[in-house]
C-alpha positions in Angstrom: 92.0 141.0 128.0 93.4 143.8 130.1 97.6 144.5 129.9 97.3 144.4 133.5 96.1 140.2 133.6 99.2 138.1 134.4 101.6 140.5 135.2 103.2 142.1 137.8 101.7 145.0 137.8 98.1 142.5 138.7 99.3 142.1 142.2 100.4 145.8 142.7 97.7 148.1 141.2 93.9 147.6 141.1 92.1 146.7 138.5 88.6 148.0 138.8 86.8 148.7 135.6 84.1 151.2 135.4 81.6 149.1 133.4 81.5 147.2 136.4 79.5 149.2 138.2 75.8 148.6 136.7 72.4 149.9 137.4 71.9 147.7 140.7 74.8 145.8 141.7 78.6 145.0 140.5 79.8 142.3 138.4 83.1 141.8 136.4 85.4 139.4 134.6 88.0 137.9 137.0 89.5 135.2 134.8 89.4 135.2 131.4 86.4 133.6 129.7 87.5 133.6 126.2 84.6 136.1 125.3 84.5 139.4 124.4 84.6 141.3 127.6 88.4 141.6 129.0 89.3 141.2 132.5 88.2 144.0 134.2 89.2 143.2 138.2 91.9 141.9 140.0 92.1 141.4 143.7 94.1 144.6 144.6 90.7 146.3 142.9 88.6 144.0 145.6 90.4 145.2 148.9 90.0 148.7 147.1 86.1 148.0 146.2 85.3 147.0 150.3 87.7 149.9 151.8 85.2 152.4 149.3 81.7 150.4 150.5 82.9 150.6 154.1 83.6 154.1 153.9 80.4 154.8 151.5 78.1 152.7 153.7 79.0 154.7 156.9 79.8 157.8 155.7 77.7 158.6 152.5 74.5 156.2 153.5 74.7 156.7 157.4 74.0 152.8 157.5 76.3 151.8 160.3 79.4 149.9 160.7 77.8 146.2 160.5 77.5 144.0 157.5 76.9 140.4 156.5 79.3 139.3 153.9 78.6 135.7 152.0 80.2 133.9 149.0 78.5 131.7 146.4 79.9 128.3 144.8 82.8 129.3 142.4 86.3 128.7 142.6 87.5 131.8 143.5 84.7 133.5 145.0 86.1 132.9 148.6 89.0 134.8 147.5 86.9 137.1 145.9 85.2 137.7 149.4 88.2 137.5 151.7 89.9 140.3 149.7 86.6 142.3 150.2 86.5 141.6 153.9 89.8 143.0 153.9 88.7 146.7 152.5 85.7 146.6 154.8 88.1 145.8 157.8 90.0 148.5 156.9 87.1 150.9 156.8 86.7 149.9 160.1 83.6 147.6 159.5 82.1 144.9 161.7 82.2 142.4 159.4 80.0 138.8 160.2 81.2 136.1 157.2 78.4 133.6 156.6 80.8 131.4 154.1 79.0 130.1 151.4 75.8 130.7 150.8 72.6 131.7 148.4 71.9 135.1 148.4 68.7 135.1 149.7 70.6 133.0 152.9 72.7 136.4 152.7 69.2 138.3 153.1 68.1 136.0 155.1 70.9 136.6 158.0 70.7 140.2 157.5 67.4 139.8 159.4 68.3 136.4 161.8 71.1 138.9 163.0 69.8 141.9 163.1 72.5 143.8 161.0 71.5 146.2 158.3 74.3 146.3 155.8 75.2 142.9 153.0 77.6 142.5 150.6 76.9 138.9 148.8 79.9 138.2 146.3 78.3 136.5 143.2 78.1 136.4 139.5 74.6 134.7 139.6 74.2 133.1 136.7 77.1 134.5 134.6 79.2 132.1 133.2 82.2 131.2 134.9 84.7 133.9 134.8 82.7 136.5 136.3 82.3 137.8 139.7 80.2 140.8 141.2 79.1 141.9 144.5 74.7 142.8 145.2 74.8 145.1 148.1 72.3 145.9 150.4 71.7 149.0 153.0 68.4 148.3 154.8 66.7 144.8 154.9 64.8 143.7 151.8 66.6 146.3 150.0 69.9 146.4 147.3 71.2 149.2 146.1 69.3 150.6 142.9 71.0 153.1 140.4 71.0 156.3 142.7 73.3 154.3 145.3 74.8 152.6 142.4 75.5 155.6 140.5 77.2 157.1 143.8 79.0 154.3 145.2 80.3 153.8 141.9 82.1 157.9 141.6 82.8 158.0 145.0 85.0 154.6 144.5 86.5 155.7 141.0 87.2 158.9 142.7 89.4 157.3 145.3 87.4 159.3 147.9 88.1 156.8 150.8 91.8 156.6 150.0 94.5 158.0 152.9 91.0 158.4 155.1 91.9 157.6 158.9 89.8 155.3 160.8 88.1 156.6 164.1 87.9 152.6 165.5 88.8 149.4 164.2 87.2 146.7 162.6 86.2 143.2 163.4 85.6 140.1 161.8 83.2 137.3 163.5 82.6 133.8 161.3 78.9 132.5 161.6 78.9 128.8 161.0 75.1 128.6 161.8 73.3 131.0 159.3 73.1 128.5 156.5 70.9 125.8 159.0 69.0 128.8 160.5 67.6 129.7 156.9 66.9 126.3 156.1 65.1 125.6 159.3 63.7 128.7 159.2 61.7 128.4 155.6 61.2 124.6 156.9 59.2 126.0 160.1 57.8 128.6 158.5 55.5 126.3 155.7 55.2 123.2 157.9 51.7 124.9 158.8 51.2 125.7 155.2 51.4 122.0 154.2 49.8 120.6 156.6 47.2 118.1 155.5 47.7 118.7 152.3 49.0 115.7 149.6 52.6 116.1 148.5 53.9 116.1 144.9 56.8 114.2 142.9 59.2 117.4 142.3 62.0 117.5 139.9 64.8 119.5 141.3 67.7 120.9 139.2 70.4 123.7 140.2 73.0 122.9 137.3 75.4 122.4 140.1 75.2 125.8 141.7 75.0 126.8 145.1 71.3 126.2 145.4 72.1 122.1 145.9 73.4 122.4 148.7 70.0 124.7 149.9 66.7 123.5 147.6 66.7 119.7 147.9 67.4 119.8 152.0 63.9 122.2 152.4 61.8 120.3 150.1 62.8 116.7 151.4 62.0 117.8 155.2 58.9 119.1 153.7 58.1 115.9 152.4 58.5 116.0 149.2 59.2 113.4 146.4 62.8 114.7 145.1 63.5 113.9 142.0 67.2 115.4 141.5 69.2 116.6 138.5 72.4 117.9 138.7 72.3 119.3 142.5 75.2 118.7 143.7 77.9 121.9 143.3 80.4 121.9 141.0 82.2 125.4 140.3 83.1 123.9 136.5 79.7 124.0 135.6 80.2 121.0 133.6 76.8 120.7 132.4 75.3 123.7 131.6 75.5 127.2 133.0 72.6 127.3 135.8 70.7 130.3 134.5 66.5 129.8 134.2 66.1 131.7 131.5 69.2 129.2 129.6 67.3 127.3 126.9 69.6 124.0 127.8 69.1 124.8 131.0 65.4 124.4 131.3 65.5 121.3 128.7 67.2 119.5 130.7 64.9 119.4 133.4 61.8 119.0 131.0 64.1 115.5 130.2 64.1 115.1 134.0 60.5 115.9 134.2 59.4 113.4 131.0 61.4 110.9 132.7 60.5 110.7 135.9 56.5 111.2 135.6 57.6 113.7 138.3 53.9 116.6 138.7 56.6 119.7 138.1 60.4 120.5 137.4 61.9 123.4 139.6 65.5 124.7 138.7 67.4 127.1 140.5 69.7 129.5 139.5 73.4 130.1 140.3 72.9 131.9 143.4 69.2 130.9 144.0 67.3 133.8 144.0 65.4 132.9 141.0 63.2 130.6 139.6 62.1 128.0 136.5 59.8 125.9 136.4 58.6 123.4 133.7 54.8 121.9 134.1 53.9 118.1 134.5 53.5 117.2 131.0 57.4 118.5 130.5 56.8 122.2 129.3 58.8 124.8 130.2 56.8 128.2 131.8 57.9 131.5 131.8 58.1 132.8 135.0 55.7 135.5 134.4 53.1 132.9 133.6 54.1 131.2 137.0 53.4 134.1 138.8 49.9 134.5 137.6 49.1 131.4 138.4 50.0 132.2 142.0 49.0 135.8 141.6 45.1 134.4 140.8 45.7 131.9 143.8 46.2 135.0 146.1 43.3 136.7 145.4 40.9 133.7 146.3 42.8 133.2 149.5 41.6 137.0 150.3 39.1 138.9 148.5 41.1 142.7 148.2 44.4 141.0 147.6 47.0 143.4 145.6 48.4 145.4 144.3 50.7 142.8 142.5 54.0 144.3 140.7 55.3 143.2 137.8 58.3 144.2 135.2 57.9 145.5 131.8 58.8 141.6 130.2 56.0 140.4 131.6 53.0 139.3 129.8 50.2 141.9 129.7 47.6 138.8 130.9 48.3 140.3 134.5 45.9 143.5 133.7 43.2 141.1 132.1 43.3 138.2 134.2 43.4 140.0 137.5 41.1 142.0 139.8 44.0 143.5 141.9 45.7 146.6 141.0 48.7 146.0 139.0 51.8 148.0 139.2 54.7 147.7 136.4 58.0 148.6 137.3 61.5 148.4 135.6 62.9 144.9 135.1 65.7 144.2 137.6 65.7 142.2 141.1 66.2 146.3 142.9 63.6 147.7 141.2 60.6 145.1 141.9 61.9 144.6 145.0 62.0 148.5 145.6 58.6 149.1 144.0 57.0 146.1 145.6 58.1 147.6 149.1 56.6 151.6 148.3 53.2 150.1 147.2 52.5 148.2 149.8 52.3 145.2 147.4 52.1 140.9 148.8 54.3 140.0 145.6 55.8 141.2 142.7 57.1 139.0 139.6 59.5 139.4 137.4 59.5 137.4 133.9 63.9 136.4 134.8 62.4 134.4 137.7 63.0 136.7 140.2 59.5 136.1 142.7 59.6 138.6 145.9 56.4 138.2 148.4 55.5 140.2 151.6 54.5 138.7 155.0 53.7 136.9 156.1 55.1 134.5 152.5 57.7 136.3 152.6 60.4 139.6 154.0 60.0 141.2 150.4 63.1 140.0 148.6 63.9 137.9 146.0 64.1 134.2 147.3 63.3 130.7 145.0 63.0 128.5 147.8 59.9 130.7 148.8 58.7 131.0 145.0 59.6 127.0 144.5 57.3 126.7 147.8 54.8 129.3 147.1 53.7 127.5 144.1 53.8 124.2 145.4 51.4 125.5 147.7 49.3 126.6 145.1 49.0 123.0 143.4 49.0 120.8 146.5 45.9 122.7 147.9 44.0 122.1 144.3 45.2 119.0 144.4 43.7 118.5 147.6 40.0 119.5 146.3 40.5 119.7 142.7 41.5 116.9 140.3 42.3 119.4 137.6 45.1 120.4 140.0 48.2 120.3 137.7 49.9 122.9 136.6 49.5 122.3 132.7 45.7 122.2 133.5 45.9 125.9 135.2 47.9 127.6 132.6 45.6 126.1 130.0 42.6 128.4 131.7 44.1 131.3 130.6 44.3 133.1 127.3 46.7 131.2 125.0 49.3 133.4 123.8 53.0 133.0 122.0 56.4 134.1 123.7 59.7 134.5 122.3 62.8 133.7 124.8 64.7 135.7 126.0 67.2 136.8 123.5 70.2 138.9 124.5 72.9 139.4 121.4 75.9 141.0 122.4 76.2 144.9 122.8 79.2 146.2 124.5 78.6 148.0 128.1 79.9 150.8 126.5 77.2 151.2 123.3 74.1 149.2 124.5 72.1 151.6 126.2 72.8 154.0 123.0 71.4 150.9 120.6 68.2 150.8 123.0 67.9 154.6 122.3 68.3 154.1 118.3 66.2 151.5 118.0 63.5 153.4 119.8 63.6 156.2 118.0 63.0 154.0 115.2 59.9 152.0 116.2 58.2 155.1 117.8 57.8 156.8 114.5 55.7 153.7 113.6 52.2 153.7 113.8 52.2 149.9 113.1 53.9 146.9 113.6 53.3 143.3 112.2 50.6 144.8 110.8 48.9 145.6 113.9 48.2 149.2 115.2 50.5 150.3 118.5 48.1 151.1 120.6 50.6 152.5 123.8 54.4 152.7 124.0 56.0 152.5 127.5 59.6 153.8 128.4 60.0 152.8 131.8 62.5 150.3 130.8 64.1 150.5 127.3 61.0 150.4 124.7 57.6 148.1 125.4 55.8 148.8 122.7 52.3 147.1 122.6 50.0 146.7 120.0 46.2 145.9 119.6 45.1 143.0 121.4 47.8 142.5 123.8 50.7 142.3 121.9 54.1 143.7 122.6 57.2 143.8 121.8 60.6 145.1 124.8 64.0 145.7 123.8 65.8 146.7 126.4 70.0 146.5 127.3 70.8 144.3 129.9 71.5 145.6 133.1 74.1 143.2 134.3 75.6 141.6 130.9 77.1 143.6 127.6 73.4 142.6 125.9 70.8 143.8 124.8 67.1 141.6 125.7 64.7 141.5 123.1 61.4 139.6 124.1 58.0 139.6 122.6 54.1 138.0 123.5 51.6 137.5 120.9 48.2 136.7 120.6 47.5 135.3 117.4 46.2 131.8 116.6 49.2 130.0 115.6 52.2 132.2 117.1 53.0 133.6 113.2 53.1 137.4 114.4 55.9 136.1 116.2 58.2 135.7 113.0 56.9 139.3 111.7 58.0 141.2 114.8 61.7 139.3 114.4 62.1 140.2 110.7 60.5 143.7 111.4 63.3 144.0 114.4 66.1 142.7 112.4 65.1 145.6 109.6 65.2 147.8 112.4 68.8 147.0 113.6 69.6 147.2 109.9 68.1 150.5 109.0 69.8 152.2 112.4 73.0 150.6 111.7 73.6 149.6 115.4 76.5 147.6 115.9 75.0 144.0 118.1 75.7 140.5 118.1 74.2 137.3 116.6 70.4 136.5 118.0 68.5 133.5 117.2 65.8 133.5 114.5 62.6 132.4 116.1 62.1 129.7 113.9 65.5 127.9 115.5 62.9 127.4 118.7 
């Protein structure tokens, strides 16, 4: 914990760690969280964080004085917020508060208003303890390492410190822009639905801000809600509402089995991504999901595509489609970014981040519209097909094995130098569990894939000390699996890389 926490010295000097500053938005420890990584904000360091993005926004970025600023369901991220507001006013922003909200309500607004500039205070689906800030410029767009990398010097710099104001600021609370975004996606696929039969959905948001969002649209879209644990509580006192959190998606396959319900949707701590878990109580990795709708798309419309996807996806995408299909670097900026240069109606990314063009979509990262999207997709089979569910589609394709995603610890500090080690060591190999590597791919981290289809990504997190180690295989009985984890626990052996504890394979 830092010497500053809980002393005077927290209310008079900010706290504003550098690590906090990551490759496409902010995010820090607040409170203590009993783990490793110590406190590394306080709300001096806020104010100072919004006076810099004021002065950065208008200045550096030329993006004008107007922002939308919004707050997800924790404890103290209000506070978290209002101490930003108070930098921004004093780098004379027009600020518009939208309260609590998703993030993609934040987006959303950014377009109902007309203002260019966001600042959504969340830790997404941190645990508890952690706070951060994704920041946005243009519409559809968050700031990606370039912006990252200079907001981040020109903030530790102190560049906007004893800077005069040539106006004032303002401050303007919207109490509508939560309904507009629900009534706006609610208008928006009434069309979509229409005449189509409706399914039995089990809903869960681990008691995170999407409750209060998710249920509302589906219901008025007549929907049969099943509901889990939907309605907010900032303890979290179930499980920490992140799709890719194994207890997480279990619990829903539980609501699933138990309900008879055709699909379980679950919604992460901000809502802007995705899980799903199939009618007979399966989870499906989000990359899987998206193929499914991916494959949907291109029947809708003949020339359909490109489609983008991130380097944890599974390599299915290039087999399965006939669109072009362009990978980019895992991370909500990137897709997002990538799907916006090439012109692309989606892109998916395997965390559950799902981002669709018009007219689905405005091109960011939304899981109402994913959660709708492929709902879509199975009440329209459903409607001519009666192999409509969503077991029976994923059963179509190629069966293949995938790990989780594992992330053992690695300190902010070393992680992106234990991705580089590791590397090194795996591309001196000409094989890997005992298959040849036919292509190696370094957009993010190390991909490295074998002979039929196979691969293996380590990569360090972008927004957590961790690394992420995921593999796909395509064996008969999901053995390669186990080789590729002993051959990667050799590895961090043989490089002597300092990491935490990851689950053996066989523990799943």
């Amino acid at each position: 914990m830092n010497d500053t926490y809980n002393s005077e010295g927290y209310f008079q000097e900010a706290l504003l760690a550098p690590t906090g500053f990551r490759e496409y938005d902010a995010r820090w420890v607040i409170e203590p969280t009993g783990e490793n990584t110590p406190v590394g904000l306080n709300y001096v360091g806020v104010r100072t964080l919004g006076l810099h993005l004021g002065r950065f926004l208008n200045d550096q970025l030329d993006a004008g004085r107007r922002i939308v600023v919004g707050h997800d369901f924790r404890s103290y991220s209000e506070n978290v917020k209002n101490a930003l507001t108070v930098g921004l006013l004093q780098a004379g922003m027009d600020v518009v508060d939208i309260g609590l909200t998703t993030t993609p309500g934040a987006y959303h607004a950014q377009f109902t208003l007309d203002i260019p500039c966001v600042a959504m205070v969340t830790a997404s689906h941190n645990e508890n303890g952690w706070t951060g800030v994704k920041i946005g410029h243009r519409k559809a767009s968050t700031f990606g390492p370039a912006e990252m990398r200079d907001f981040a010097s020109y903030t530790l710099n102190g560049q906007a410190e004893g800077t005069n104001n040539s106006r004032a600021g303002s401050y303007t609370f919207n109490a509508t822009a939560r309904d507009n975004y629900i009534d706006s996606l609610v208008e928006s696929w009434t069309e979509r639905f229409r005449g189509l039969p409706r399914l039995k959905v089990a809903v869960e948001t681990g008691n995170g801000t999407a409750g209060i969002f998710a249920p509302q649209i589906l219901e008025r879209l007549g929907f049969d809600i099943v509901s889990g644990n939907v309605e907010p509580d900032w303890t979290f006192p179930h499980f920490n509402p992140n799709p890719e959190s194994v207890p997480f998606l279990r619990s829903v396959e539980t609501l699933v089995s138990g309900s008879g319900a055709d699909i379980g949707l679950c919604f992460d701590g901000d809502g802007d991504r995705l899980g799903v878990i199939d009618d007979q109580g399966n989870l499906v990795f989000a990359d899987r999901v998206g193929l499914v709708i991916a494959k949907f798309l291109e029947e809708q419309k003949a020339s359909f595509g490109p489609f983008v996807i991130d380097v944890k996806s599974t390599s299915l995408y290039e087999s399965e489609l006939n669109s072009e299909v362009v990978w980019a670097k895992t991370g909500h900026s990137y897709v997002k970014a990538k799907v916006a240069e090439v012109g692309a109606v989606a892109g998916f990314e395997r965390s559950g981040h799902f981002f669709f063009s018009k007219p689905l979509g405005h091109g960011y990262d939304d899981a109402c519209v994913a959660a709708l999207t492929l709902l879509w997709v199975l009440c329209s089979a459903k409607a001519t097909d009666q192999d409509w569910s969503l077991s029976h589609k994923l059963a179509t394709l190629p069966k293949s094995f995938s790990s989780p995603n594992r992330q053992p610890y690695a300190s902010d500090e070393t992680k992106y130098i234990v991705v580089d080690k590791l590397a090194a060591y795996f591309e001196k190999r000409e094989s890997l569990a005992g298959k040849r590597i036919a292509n190696i791919r370094r957009i993010n981290g190390i991909r490295i894939e074998l002979e039929e289809r196979s691969w293996l990504l380590i990569r360090a997190s972008s927004n957590s000390p961790n690394l992420v180690i995921i593999a796909e295989t395509f064996d008969h009985d999901g053995t390669m699996l186990k080789l590729i984890d002993a051959e990667v626990r050799t590895a961090v052996k043989e490089t002597g890389v300092d990491i935490g504890r990851f689950d053996s394979l066989a523990e799943y």
